[in-house]
Backbone bond lengths (Angstrom), bond angles and torsions (degrees), N, CA, C in turn:
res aa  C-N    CA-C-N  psi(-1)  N-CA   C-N-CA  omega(-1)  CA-C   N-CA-C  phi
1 X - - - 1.438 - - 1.528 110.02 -
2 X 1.646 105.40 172.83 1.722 96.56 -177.05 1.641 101.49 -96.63
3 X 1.304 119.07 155.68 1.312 119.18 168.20 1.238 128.61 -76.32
4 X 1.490 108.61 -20.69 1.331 128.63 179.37 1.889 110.44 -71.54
5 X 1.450 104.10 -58.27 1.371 108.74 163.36 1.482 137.36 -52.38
6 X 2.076 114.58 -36.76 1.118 104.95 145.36 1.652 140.04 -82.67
7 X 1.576 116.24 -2.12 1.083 122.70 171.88 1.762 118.20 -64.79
8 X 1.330 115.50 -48.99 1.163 153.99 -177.08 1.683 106.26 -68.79
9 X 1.384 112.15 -41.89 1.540 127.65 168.25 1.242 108.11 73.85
10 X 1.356 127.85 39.95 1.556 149.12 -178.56 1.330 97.73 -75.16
11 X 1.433 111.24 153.77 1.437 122.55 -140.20 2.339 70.85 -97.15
12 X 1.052 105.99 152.39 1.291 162.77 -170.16 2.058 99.27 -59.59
13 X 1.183 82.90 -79.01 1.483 115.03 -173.33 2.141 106.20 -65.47
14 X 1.025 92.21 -49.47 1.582 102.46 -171.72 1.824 95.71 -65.89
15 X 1.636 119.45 -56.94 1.075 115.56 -160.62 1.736 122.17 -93.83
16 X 1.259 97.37 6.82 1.327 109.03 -168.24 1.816 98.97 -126.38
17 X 1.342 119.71 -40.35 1.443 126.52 -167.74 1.316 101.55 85.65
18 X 1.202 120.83 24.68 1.962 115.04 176.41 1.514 94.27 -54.80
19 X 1.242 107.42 157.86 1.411 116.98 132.31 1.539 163.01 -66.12
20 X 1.037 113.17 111.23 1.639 109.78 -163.56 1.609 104.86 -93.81
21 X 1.376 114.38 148.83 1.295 129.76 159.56 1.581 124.30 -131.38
22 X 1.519 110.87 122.71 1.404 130.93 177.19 1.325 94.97 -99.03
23 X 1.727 103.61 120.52 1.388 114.99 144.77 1.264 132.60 -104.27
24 X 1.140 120.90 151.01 1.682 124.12 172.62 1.464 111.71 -108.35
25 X 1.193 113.02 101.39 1.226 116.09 -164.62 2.258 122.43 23.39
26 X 0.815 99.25 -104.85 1.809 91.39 179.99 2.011 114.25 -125.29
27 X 1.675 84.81 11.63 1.666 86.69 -174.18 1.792 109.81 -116.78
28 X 1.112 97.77 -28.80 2.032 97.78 154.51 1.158 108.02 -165.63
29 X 1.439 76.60 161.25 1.849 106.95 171.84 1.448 119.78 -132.18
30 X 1.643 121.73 166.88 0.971 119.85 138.37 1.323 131.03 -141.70
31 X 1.289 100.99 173.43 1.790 123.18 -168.22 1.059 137.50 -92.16
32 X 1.175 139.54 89.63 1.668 132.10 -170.05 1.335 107.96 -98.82
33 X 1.451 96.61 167.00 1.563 115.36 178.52 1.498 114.08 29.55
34 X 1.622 118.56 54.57 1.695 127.61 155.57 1.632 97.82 -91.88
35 X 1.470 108.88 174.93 1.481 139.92 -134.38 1.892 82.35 -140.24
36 X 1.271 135.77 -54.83 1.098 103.58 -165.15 1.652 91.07 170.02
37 X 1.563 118.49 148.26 1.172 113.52 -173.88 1.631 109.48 -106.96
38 X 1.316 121.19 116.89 1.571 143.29 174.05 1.252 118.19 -49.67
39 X 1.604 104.32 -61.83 1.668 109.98 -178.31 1.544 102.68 -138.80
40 X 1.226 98.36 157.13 1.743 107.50 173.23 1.350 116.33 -168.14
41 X 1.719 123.03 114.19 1.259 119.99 141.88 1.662 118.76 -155.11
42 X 0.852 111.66 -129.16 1.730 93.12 -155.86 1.880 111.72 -84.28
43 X 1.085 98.35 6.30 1.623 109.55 175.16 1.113 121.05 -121.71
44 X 1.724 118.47 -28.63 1.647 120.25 -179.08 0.982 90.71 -121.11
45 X 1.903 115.28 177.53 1.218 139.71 -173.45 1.808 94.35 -174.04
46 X 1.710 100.81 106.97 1.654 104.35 175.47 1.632 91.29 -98.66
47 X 1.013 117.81 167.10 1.158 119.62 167.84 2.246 93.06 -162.16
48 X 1.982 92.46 147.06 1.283 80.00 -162.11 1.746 77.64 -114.92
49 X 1.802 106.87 152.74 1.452 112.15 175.06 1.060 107.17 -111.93
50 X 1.562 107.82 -162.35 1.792 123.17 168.87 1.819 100.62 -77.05
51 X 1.517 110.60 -32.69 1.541 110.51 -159.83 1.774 91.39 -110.85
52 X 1.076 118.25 16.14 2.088 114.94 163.76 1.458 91.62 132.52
53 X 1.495 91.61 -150.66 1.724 108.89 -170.41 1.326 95.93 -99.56
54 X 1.452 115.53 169.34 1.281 127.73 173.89 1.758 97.11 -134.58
55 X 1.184 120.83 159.92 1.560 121.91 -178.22 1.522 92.82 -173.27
56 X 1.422 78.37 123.70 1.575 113.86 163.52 1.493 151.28 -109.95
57 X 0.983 139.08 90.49 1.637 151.52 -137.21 1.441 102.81 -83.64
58 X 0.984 128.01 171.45 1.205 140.52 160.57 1.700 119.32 156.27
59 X 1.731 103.52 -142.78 1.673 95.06 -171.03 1.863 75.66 -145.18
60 X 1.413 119.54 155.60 1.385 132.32 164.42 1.255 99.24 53.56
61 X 1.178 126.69 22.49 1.975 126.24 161.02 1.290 107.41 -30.61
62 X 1.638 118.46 111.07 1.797 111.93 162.15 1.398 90.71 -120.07
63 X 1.209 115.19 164.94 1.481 134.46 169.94 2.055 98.32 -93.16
64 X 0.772 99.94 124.60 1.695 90.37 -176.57 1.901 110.33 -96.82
65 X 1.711 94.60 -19.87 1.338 90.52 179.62 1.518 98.56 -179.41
66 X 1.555 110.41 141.29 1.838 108.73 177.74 1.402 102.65 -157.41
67 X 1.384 104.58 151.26 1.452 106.09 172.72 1.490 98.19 -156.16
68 X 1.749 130.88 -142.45 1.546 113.56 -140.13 1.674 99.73 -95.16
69 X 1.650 115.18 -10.54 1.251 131.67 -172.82 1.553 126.20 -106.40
70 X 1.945 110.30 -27.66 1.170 81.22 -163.57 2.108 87.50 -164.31
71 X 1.137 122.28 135.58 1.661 111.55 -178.70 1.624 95.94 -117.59
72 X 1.645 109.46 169.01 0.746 107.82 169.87 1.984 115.84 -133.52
73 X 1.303 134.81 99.96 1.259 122.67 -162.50 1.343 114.28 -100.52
74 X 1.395 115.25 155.40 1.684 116.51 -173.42 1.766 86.83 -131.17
75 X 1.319 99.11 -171.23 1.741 108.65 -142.80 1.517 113.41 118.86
76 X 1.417 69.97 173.88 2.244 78.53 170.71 1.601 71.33 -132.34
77 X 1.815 78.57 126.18 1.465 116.61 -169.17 2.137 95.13 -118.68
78 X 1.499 88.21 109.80 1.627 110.03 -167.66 1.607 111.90 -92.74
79 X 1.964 113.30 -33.84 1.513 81.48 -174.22 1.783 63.07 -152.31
80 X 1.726 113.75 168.14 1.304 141.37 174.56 1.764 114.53 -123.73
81 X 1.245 107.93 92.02 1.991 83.09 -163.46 1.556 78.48 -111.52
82 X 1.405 98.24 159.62 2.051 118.82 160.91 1.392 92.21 -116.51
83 X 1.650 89.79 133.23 1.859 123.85 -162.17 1.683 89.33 -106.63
């Protein structure tokens, strides 16, 4: 990491392009700053980042909306693992 960025305490996401995830309790979320989606259907969700994959489990997975920055999926969203 940079020292400057944690000295300074600059947000994470802005200076690095990490990825962020907003949940809403267990029925959506969304996704910032991913790279591109791997797998998708109504139970998984790969999604590939700058810092790996992200994969997401659940039951009735829809993507409700995505574009080059940021998706948003509904479902009952069961497990969040980093691959």
């Amino acid at each position: 990491m940079n020292p400057i960025v944690d000295k300074l305490m600059l947000p994470r996401d802005v200076c690095y392009g990490a990825p962020l995830l907003h949940i809403t309790g267990k029925y959506e979320g969304i996704i910032e700053n991913y790279k591109s989606i791997i797998e998708y259907d109504e139970n998984s969700l790969i999604l590939n980042t700058k810092d790996g994959k992200i994969k997401i489990t659940g039951d009735s997975l829809k993507i409700e909306y995505f574009n080059e920055n940021d998706m948003k999926i509904k479902g009952s969203l069961k497990k969040i693992m980093l691959l």
